[in-house]
N, CA, C and O atoms as a GROMACS GRO file, in nm:
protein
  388
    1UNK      N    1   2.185 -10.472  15.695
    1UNK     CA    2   2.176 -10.423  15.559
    1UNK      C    3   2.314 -10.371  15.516
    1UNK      O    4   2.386 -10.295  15.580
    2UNK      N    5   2.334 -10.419  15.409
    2UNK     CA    6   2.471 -10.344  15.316
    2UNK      C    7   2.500 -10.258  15.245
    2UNK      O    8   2.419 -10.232  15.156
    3UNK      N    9   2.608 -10.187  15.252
    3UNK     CA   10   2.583 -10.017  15.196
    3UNK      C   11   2.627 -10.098  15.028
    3UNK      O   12   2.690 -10.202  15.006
    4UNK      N   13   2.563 -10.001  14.933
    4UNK     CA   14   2.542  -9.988  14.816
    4UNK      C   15   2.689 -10.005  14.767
    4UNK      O   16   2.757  -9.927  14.834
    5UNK      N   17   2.769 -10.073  14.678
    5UNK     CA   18   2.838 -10.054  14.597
    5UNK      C   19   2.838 -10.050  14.465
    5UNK      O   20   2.758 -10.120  14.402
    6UNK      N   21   2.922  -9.972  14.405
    6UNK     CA   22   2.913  -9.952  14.264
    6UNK      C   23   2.980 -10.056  14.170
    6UNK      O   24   3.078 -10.129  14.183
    7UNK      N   25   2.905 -10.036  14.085
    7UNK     CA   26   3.013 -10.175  13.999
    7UNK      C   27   3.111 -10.058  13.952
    7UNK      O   28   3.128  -9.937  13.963
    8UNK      N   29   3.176 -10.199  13.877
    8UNK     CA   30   3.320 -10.137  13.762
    8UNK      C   31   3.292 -10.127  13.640
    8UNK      O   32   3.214 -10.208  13.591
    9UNK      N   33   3.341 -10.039  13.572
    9UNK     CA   34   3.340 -10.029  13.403
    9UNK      C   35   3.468 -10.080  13.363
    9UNK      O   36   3.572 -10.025  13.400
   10UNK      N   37   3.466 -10.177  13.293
   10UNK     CA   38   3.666 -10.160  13.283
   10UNK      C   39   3.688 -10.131  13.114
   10UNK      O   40   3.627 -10.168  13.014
   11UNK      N   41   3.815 -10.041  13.139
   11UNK     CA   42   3.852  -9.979  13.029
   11UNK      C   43   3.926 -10.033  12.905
   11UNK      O   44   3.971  -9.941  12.836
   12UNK      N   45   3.957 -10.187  12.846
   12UNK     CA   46   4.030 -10.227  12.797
   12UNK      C   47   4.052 -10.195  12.634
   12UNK      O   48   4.147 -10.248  12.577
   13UNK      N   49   3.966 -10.113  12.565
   13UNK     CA   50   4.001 -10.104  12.419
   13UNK      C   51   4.013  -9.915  12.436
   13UNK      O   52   3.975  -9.837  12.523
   14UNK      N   53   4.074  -9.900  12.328
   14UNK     CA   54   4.064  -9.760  12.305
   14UNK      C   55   3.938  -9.696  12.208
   14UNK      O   56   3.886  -9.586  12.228
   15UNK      N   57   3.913  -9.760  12.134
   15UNK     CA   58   3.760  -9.762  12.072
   15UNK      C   59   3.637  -9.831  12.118
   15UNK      O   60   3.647  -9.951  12.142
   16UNK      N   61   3.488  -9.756  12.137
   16UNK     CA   62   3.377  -9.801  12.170
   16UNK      C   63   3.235  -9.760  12.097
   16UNK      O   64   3.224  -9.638  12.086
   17UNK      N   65   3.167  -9.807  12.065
   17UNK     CA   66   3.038  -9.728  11.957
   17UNK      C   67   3.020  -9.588  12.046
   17UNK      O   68   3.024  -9.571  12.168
   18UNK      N   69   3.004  -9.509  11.953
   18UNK     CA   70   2.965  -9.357  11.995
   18UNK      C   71   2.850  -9.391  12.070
   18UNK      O   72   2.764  -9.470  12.030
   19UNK      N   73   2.844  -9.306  12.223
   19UNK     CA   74   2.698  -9.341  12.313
   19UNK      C   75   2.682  -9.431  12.369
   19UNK      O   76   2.567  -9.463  12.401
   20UNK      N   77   2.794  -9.510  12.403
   20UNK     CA   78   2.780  -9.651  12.442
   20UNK      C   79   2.853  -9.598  12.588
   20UNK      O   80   2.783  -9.625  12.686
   21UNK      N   81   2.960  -9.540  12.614
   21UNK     CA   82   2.982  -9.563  12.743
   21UNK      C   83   2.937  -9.426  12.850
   21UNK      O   84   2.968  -9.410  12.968
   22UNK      N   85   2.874  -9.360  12.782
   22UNK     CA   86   2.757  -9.305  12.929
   22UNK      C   87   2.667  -9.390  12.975
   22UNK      O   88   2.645  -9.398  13.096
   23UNK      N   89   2.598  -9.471  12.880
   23UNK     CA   90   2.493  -9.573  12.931
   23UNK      C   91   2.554  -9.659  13.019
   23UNK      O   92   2.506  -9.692  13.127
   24UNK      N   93   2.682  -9.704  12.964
   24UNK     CA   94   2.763  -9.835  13.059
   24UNK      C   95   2.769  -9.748  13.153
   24UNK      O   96   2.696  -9.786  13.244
   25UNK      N   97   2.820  -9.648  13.178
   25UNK     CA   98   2.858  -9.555  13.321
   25UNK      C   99   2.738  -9.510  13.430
   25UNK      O  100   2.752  -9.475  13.548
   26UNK      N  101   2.584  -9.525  13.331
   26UNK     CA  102   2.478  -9.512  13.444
   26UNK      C  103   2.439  -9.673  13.480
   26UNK      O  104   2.375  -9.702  13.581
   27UNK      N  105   2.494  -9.789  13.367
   27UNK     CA  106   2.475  -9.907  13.403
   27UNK      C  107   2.516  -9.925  13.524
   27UNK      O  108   2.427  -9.947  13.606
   28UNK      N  109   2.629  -9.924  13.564
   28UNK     CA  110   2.729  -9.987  13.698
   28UNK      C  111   2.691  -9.954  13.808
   28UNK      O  112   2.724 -10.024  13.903
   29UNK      N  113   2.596  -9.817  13.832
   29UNK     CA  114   2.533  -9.736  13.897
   29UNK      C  115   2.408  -9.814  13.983
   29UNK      O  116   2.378  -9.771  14.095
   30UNK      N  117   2.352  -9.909  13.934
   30UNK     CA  118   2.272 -10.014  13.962
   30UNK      C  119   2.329 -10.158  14.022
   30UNK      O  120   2.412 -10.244  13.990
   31UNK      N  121   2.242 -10.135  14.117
   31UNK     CA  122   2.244 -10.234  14.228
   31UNK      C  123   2.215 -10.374  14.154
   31UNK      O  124   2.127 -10.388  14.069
   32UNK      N  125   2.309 -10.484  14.206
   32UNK     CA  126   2.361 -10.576  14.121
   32UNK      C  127   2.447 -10.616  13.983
   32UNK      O  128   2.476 -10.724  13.932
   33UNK      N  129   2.471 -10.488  13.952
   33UNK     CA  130   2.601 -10.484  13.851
   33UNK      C  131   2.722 -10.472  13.873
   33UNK      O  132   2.787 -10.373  13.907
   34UNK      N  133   2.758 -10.602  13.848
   34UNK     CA  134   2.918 -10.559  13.942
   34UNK      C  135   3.026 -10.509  13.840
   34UNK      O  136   3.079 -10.398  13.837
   35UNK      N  137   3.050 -10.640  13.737
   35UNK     CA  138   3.172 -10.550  13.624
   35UNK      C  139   3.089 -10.540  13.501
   35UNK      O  140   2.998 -10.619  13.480
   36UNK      N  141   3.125 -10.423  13.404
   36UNK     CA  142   3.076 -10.404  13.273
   36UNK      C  143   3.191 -10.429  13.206
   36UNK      O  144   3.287 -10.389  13.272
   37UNK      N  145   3.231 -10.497  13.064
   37UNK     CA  146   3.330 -10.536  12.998
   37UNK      C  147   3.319 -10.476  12.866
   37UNK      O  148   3.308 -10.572  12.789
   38UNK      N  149   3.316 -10.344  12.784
   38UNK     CA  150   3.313 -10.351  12.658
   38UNK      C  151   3.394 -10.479  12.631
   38UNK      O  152   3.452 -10.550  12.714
   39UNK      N  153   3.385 -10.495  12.487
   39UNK     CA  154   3.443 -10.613  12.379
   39UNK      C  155   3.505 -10.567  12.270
   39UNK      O  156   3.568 -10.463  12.253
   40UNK      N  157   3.471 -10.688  12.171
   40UNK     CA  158   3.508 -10.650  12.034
   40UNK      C  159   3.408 -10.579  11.931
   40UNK      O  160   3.288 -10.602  11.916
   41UNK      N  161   3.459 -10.519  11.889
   41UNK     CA  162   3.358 -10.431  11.766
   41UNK      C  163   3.381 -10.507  11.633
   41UNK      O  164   3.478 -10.579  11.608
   42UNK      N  165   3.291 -10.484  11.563
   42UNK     CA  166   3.271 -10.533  11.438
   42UNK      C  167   3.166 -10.472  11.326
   42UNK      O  168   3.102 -10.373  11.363
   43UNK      N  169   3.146 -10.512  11.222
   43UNK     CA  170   3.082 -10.409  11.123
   43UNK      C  171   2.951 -10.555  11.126
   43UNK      O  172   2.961 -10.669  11.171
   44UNK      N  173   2.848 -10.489  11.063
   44UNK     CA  174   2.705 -10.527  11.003
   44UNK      C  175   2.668 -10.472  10.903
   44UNK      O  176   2.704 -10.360  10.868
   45UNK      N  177   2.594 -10.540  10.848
   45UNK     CA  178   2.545 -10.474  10.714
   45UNK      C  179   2.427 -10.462  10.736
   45UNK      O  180   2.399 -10.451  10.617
   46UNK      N  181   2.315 -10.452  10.792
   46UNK     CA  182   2.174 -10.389  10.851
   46UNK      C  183   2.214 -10.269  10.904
   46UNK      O  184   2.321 -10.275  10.964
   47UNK      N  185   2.157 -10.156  10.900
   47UNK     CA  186   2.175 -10.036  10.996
   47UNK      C  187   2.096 -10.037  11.114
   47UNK      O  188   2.012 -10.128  11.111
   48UNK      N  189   2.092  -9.964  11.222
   48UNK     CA  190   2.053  -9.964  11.369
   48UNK      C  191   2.068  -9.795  11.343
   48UNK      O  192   2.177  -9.748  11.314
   49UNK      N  193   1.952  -9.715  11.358
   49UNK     CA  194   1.988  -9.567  11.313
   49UNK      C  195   1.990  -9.488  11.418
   49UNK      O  196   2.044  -9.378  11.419
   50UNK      N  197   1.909  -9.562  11.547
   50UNK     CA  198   1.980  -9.508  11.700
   50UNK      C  199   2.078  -9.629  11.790
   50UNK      O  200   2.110  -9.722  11.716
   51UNK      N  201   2.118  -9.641  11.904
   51UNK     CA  202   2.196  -9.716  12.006
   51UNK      C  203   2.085  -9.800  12.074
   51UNK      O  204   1.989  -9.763  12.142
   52UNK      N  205   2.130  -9.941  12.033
   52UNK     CA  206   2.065 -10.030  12.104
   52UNK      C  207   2.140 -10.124  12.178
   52UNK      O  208   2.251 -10.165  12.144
   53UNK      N  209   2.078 -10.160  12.284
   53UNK     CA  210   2.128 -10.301  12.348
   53UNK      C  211   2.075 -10.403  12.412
   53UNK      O  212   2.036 -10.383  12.526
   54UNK      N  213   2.062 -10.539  12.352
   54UNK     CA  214   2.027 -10.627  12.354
   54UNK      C  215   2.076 -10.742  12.424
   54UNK      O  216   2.187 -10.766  12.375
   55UNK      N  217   2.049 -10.830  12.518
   55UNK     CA  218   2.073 -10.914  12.611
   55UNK      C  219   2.098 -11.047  12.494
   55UNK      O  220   2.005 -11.090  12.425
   56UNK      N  221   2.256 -11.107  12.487
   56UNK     CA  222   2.258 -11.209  12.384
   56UNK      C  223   2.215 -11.334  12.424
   56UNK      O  224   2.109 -11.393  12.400
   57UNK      N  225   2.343 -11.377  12.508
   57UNK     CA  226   2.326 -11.524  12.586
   57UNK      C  227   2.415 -11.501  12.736
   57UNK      O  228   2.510 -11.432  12.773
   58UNK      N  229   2.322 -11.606  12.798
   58UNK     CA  230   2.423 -11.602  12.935
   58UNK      C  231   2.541 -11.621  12.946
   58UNK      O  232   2.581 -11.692  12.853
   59UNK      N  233   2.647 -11.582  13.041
   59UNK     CA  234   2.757 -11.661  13.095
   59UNK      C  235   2.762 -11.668  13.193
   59UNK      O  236   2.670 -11.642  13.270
   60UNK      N  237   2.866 -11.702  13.222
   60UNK     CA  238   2.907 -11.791  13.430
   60UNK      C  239   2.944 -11.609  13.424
   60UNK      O  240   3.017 -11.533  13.360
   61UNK      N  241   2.803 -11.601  13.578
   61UNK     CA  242   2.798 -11.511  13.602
   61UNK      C  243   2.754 -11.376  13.589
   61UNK      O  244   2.788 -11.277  13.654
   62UNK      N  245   2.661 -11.388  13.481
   62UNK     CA  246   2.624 -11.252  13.406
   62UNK      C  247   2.566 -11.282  13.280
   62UNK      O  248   2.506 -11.389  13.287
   63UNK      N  249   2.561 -11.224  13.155
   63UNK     CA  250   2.557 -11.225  12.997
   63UNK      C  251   2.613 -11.071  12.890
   63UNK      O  252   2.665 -10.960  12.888
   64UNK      N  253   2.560 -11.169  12.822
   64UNK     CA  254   2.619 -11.118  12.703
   64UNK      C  255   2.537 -11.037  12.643
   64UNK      O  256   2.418 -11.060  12.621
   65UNK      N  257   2.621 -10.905  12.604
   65UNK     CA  258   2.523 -10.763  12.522
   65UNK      C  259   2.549 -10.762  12.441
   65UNK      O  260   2.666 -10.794  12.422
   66UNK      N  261   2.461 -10.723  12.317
   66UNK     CA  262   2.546 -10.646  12.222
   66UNK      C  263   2.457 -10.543  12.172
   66UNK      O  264   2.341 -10.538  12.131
   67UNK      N  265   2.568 -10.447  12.194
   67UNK     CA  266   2.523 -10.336  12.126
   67UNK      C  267   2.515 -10.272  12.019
   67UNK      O  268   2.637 -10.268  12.000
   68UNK      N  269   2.464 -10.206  11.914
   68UNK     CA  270   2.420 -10.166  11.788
   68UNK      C  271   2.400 -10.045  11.798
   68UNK      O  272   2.330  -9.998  11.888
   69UNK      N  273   2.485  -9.941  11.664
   69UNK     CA  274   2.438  -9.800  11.630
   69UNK      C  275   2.496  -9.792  11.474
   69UNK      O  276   2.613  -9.818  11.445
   70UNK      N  277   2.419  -9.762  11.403
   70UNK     CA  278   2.439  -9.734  11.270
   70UNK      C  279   2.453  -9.899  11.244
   70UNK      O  280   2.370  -9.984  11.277
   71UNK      N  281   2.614  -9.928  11.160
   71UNK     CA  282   2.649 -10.043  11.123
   71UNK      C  283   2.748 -10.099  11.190
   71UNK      O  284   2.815 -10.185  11.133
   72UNK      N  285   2.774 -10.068  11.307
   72UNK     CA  286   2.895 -10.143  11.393
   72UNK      C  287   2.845 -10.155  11.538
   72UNK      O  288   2.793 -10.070  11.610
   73UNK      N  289   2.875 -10.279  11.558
   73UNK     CA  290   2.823 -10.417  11.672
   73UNK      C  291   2.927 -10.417  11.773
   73UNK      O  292   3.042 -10.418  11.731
   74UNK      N  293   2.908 -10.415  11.901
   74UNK     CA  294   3.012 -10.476  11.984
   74UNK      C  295   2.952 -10.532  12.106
   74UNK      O  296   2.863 -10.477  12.172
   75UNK      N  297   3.010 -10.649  12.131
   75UNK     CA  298   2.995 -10.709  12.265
   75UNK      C  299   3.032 -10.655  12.384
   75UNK      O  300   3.136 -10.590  12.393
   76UNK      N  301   2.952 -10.674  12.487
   76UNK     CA  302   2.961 -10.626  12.639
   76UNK      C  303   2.926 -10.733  12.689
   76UNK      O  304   2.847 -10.820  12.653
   77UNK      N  305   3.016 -10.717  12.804
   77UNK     CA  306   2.970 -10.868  12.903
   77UNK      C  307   2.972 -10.792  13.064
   77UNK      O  308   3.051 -10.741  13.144
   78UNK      N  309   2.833 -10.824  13.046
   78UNK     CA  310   2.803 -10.781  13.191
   78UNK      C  311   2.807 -10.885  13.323
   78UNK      O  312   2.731 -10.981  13.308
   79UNK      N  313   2.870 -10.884  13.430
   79UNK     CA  314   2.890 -10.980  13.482
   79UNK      C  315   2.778 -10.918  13.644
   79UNK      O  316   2.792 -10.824  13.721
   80UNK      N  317   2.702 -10.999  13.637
   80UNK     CA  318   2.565 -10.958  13.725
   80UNK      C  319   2.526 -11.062  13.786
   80UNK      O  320   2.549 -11.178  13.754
   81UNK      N  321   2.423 -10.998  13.943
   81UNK     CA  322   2.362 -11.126  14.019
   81UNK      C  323   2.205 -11.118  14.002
   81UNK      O  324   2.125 -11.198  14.051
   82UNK      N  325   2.174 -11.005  13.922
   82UNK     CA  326   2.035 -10.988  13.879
   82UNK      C  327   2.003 -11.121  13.729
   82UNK      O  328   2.083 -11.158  13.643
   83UNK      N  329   1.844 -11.164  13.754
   83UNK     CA  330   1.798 -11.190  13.678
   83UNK      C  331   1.795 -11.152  13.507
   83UNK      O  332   1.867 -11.060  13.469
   84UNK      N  333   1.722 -11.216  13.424
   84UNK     CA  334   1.763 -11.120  13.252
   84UNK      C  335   1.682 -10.994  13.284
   84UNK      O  336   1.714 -10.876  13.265
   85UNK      N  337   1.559 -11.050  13.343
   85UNK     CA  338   1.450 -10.912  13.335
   85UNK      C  339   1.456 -10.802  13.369
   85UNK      O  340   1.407 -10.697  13.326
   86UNK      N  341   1.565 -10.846  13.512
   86UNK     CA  342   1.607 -10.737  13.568
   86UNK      C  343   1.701 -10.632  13.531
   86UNK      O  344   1.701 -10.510  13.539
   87UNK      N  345   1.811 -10.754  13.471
   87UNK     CA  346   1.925 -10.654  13.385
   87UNK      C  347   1.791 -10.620  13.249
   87UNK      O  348   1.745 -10.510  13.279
   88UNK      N  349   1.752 -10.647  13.178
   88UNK     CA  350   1.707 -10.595  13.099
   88UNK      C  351   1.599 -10.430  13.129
   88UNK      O  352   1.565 -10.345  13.046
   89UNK      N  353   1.573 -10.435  13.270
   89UNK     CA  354   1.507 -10.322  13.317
   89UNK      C  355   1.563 -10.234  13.336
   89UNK      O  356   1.520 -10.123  13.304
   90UNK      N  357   1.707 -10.258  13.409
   90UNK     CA  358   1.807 -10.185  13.423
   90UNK      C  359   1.907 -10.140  13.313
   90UNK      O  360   1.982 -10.047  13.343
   91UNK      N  361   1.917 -10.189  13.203
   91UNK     CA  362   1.932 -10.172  13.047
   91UNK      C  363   1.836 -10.050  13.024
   91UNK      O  364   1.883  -9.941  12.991
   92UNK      N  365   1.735 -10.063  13.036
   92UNK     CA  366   1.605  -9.965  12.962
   92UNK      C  367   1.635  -9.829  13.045
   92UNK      O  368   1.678  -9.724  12.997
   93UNK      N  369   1.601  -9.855  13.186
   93UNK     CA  370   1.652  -9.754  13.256
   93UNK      C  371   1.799  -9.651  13.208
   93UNK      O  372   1.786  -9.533  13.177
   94UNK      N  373   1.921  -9.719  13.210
   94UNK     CA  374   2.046  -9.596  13.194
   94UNK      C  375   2.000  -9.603  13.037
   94UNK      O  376   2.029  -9.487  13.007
   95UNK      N  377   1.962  -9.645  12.948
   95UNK     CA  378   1.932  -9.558  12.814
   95UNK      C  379   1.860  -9.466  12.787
   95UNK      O  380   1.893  -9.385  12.699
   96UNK      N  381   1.735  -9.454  12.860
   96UNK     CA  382   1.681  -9.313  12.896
   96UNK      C  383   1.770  -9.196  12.947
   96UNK      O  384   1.742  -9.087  12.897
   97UNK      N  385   1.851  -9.197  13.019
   97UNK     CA  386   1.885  -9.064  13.067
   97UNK      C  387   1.982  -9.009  12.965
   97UNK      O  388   2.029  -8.896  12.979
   0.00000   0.00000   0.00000
């Protein structure tokens, strides 16, 4: 059996939606998450009046998030060996705390 490692958060923008990176920080915390990637931000014109995150599409290796609060969107790319359901359980999970 293999001892537990933590994934990575990596830090590349200086801006991130408010509330978005404690969740990423209990994300990585979970077994099978290896890197978390904030992205690019962008505006919407629908509001989101709490923090959501939503599983977009796959990639080699993981998928694609995006997250929502108020009117601004940004992509996360989670790069994982878990299933959607699973990342999506593990999604539900660090947004509770």
């Amino acid at each position: 059996m293999g001892k537990k490692t933590e994934g990575r958060l990596v830090w590349n923008h200086s801006t991130h939606i408010r509330n978005l990176i404690p969740v990423l920080e209990r994300l990585v915390q979970h077994d099978g998450i290896q890197t978390v990637t904030p992205g690019v931000i962008g505006r919407v014109k629908n509001h989101s009046p709490i923090l959501q995150l939503r599983i977009s599409v796959p990639i080699r290796g993981g998928f694609k998030v995006i997250a929502r609060e108020g009117k601004t969107v940004q992509e996360v790319f989670i790069l994982t060996n878990l299933e959607q359901e699973q990342l999506e359980a593990a999604i539900a999970l660090a947004m509770k705390k």
